[in-house]
C-alpha positions in Angstrom: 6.3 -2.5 21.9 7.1 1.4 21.6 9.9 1.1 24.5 12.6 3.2 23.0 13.0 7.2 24.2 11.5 9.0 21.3 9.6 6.4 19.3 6.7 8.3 19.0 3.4 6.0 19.0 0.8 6.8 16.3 2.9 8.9 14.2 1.7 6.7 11.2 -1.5 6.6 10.4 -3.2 3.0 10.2 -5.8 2.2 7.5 -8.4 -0.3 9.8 -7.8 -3.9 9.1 -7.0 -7.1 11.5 -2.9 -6.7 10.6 -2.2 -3.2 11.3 1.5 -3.2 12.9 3.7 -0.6 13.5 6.1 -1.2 16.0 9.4 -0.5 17.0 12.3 -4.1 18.1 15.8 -4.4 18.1 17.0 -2.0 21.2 19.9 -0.1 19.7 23.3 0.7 21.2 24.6 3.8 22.0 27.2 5.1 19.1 29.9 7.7 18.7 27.0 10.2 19.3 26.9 9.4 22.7 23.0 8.2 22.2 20.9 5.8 20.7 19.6 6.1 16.8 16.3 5.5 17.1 13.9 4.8 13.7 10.4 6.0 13.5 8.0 6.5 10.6 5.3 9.3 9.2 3.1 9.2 7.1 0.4 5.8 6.2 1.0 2.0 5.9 -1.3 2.4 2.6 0.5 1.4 -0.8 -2.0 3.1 -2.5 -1.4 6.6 -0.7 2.3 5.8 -1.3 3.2 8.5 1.4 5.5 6.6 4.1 8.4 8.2 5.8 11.2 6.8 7.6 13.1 8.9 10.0 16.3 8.2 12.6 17.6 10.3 15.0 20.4 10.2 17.2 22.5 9.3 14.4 26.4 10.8 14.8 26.6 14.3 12.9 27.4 14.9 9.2 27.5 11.1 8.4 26.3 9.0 5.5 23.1 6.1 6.0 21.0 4.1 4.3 17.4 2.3 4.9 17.8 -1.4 4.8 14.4 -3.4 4.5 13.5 -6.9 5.3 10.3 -9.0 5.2 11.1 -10.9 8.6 12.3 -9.8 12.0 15.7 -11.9 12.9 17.7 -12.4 15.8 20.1 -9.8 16.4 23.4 -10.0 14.3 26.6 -7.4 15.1 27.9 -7.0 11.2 31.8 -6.8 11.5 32.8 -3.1 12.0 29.3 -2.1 13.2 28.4 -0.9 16.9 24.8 -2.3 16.8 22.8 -5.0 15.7 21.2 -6.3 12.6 17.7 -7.6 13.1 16.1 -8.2 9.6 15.3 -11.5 8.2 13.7 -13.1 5.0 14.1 -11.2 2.1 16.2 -8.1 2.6 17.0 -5.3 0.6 19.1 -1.8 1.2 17.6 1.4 0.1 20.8 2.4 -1.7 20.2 3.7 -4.5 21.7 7.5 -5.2 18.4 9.1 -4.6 18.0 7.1 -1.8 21.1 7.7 0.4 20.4 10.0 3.3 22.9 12.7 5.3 22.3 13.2 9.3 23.7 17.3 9.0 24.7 18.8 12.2 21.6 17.4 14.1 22.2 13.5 13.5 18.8 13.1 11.8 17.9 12.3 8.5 14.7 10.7 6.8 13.6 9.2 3.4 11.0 9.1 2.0 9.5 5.4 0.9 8.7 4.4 -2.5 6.3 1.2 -1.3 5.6 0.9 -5.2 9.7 0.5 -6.1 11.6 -1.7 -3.1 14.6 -3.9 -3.1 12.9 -7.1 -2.0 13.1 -10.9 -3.1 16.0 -10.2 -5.4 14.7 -7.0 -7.4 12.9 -3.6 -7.4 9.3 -4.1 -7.0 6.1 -3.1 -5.0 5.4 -4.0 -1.6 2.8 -6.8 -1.2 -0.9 -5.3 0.6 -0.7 -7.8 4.1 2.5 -8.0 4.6 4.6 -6.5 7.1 8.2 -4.9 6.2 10.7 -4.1 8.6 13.4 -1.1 8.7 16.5 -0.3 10.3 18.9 2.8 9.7 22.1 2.2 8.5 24.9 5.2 9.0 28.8 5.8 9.2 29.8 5.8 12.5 33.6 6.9 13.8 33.9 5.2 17.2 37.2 3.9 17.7 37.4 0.2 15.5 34.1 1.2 14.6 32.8 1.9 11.3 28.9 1.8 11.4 25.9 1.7 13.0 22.5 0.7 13.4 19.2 1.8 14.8 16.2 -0.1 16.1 13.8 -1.1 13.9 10.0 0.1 12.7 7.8 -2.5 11.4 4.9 -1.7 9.3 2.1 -3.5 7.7 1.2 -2.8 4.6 -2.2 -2.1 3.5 -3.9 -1.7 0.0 
């Protein structure tokens, strides 16, 4: 469910159809920021529109990140180094590429937007499948003492034709 502080609930637009999801899992901890990073998403779930945008706040200032992308939730993993937990399963992917790589600035936010036609999943670059459901977590620098990166929660969305 939307339980985190500043998920913000129907800020992507669902196209009607029995597996609309978009939700947020995977409680994040606090980083060198002091709060939470939490993950959201604008825009639609539609691959045709093409128009989805994912967004983390709370991120520690003037730091590096990445989306990472997975077609399954998982149980939460601590990567070594990392203040928070890895919860993406099946097939996963990072958004990495130069264009892709995202800066928080001095307000610990940054966004990207999603190329549903051009994703790192099952091994390559391809387009999201209509029906299934993909599932995101930000990925940053983080400087807390033996600490070298964090996580935020995750968004899930389904995607639609």
């Amino acid at each position: 469910g939307d339980s985190f502080d500043s998920f913000a609930p129907g800020r992507v637009t669902l196209l009607p159809g029995p597996t609309d999801v978009r939700y947020s899992f995977c409680e994040p901890t606090t980083n060198s920021s002091g709060v939470r990073a939490l993950a959201g998403a604008t825009g639609t779930n539609s691959l045709a529109a093409n128009d989805l945008v994912l967004e983390a706040e709370g991120v520690p200032p003037n730091q590096f990140g990445i989306f990472a992308v997975g077609t399954a939730p998982a149980d939460p993993v601590t990567p070594p180094a990392s203040s928070c937990a890895l919860c993406l399963g099946g097939s996963l992917g990072r958004l990495n590429r130069f264009q892709e790589i995202v800066a928080s600035g001095a307000a610990g936010r940054f966004e990207l937007d999603v190329d549903l036609t051009d994703l790192p999943l099952r091994g390559a670059y391809q387009p999201a499948t209509p029906g299934e459901t993909l599932y995101f977590q930000a990925w940053f620098r983080d400087s807390s003492p033996g600490v070298s990166s964090g996580l935020s929660n995750g968004v899930a969305v389904a995607v639609r034709p």
